[in-house]
N, C-alpha and C positions, 0 to 999 in steps of 0.2 A: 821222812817227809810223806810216801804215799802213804805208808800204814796208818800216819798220823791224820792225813785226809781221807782215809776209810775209813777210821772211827767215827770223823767228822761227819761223813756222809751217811752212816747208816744211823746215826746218832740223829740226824735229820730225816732222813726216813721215818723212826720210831715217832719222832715228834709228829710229823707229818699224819701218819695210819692212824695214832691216838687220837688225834681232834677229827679227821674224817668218822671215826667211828663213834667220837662224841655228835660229831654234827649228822652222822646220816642214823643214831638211834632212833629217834623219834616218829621219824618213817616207817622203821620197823616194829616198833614198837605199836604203832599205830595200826601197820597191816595186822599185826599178830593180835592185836584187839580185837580188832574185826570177826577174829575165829572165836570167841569166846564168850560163854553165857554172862550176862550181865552180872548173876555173881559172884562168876569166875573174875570179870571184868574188874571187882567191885574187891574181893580179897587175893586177888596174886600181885600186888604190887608191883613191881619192875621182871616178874618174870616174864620172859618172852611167847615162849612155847606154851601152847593149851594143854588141855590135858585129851579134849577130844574136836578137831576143830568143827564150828559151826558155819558148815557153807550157807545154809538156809539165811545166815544174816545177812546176807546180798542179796538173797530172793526178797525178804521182805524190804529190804530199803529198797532196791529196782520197783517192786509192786506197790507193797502196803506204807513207802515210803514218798511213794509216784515221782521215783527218781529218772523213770524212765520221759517223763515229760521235762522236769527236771533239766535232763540234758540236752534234750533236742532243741528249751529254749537257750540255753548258755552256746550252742555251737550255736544257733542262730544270730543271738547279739552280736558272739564274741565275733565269730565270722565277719559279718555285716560293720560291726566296729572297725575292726582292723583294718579292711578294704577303704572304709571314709576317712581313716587315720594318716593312713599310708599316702595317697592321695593327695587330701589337705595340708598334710604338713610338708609331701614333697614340690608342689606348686608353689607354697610359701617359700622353703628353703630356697629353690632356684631362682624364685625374683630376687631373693635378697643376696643370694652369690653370683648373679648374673647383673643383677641393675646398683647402678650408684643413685641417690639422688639425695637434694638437700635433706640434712635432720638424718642421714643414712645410721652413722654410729650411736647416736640418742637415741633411735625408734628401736635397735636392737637390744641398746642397754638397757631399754624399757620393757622390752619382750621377756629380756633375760631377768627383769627383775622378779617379774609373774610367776616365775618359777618355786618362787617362794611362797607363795599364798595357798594355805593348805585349801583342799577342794572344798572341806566343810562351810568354810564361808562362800562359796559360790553356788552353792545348792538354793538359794531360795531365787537367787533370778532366773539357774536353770529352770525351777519348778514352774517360776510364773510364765516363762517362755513355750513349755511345754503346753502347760496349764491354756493360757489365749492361743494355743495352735491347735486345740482338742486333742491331744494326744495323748491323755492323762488315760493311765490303767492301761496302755497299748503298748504292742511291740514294737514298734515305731517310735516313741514317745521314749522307750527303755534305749531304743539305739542311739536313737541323737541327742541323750542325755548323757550318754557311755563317750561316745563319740568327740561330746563340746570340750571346751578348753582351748587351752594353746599348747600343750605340747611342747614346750619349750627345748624340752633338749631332740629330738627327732628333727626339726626346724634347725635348728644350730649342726646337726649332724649333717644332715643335708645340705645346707649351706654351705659348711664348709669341703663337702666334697665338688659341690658345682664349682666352688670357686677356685679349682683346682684343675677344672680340663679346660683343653685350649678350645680357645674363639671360632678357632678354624670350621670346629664341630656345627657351631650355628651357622656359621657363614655360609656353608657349604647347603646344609637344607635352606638359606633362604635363599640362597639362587636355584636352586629346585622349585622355588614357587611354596619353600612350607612358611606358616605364620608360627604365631607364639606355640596354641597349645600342638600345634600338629609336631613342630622340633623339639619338644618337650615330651611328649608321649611316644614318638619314632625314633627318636635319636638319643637323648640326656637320661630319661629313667630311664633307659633299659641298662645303659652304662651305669648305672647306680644300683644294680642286683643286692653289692651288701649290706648296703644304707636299708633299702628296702625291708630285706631277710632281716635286720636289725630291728628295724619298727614294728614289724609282722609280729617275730619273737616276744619284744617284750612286751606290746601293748595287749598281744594273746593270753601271756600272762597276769598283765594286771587288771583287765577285764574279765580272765575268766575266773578267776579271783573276787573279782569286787562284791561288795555285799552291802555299802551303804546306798546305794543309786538304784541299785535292783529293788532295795527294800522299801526306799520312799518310793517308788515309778510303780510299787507291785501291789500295795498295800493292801487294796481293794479288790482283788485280783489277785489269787491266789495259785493260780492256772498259768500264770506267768513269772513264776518265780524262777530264778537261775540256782544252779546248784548248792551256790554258797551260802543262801537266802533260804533253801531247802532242807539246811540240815534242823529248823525249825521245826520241821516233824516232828521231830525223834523227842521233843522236851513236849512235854503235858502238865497239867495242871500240877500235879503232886508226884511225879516220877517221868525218870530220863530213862528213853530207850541206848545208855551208852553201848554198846555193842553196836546195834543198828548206828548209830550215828559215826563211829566208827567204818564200818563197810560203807556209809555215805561216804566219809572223806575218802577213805581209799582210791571208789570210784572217781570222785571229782580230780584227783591228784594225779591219775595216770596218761589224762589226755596231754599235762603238762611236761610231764617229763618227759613224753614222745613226742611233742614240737618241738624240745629242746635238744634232745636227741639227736634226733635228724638233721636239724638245721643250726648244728653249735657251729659248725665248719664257719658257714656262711655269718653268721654272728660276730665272731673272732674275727673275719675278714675287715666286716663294717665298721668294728669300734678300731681296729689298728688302722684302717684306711684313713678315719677321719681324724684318728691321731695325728698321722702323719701330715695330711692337710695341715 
């Protein structure tokens, strides 16, 4: 019976290593582009390793690909996003875990249904919104376009962890003299850290990723484009810098894996916490 559960076990293993190394080639494959001349690029198919690597194609995508502005506007957005996201959807979540009132399970079944409408059909009232607030071709204008939505599941995450601490929590600062937002920002987020660390993460992610919001908000304005919108460089009229665009993703790819990095602990906390809720 063990021996038979140690085949099993390493028999799972093997399964396991196989598809990690199916799922994390690309990666690699990708950094190991980045080292190589475009017509190394262009005939070594699936081999990994260069023959001599090319660092200078980070220099040109940082300079001659001006990835260096590149990124300072994608932390800027994503930054700034994240902060407005976190925020909105945690004010939201805690009215709706903390208060009842008529139409309470319809207004959420209706929120939850928003979830389903892909962004593309919400892009032209964003625009016009941005558009009559003069914020068009501005960093401003890229924020609170990144930023809009409902957010649907971070609201529901939220929610359902407010609705899960005890009363006593409020009770307690409103006889201290605290109102809504002062027990809500002293007392309930801060007890919400993985809810938080969860919103943070992903919408880090799918912001600093985004390429359709960046591209219509940048168009005209070229100076403010985010990394992802960036790698647009590298393609010219009649020939692709792929090398260079290559070291582009590279660079964009790493600030993600080190927010996830750091903050998987806290991740795993929020998405099990609000399970449990």
């Amino acid at each position: 019976m063990t021996a038979r559960f140690s085949v099993k076990h390493a028999a799972l293993h093997l399964i396991l290593i196989a598809l990690g190394i199916v799922w994390i080639y690309p990666f690699v494959w990708i950094v190991s582009s980045s080292l190589k001349t475009n017509t190394e690029f262009i005939v070594s198919g699936f081999k990994l390793l260069p023959d001599k690597a090319q660092w200078a194609n980070y220099a040109r995508a940082w300079e001659t690909g001006h990835f260096s502005t590149y990124f300072g506007n994608s932390v800027i957005i994503t930054c700034s996003t994240v902060a407005i996201v976190i925020v909105m959807c945690a004010l939201t979540g805690y009215a709706l875990g903390r208060v009842r009132f008529p139409g309470y399970k319809l207004f959420v079944l209706a929120i939850t249904a928003t979830m389903f409408i892909p962004k593309g059909y919400t892009i032209i009232p964003i625009y016009q919104i941005i558009k009559h607030l003069g914020l068009l071709n501005t960093m401003p204008g890229i924020i609170l376009a990144e930023s809009s939505g409902a957010h649907v599941l971070f609201i529901l995450l939220y929610m359902t962890y407010f609705q899960n601490l005890p009363k006593e929590l409020e009770e307690a600062s409103e006889m201290d003299g605290g109102g809504f937002l002062r027990t809500f920002f002293r007392v309930m987020l801060p007890l919400a850290k993985p809810i938080v660390a969860t919103t943070a993460i992903m919408q880090f992610i799918w912001t600093w990723n985004s390429f359709f919001v960046p591209l219509i908000f940048s168009l005209n304005k070229p100076e403010l484009r985010t990394l992802a919108v960036g790698m647009y460089a590298f393609a010219g009229e009649h020939t692709i810098d792929w090398s260079g665009m290559a070291a582009g993703a590279s660079i964009a790819v790493v600030p993600v894996i080190v927010v996830f990095i750091v903050f998987q602990r806290f991740f795993i906390e929020g998405i099990s916490g609000s399970v449990k809720g």
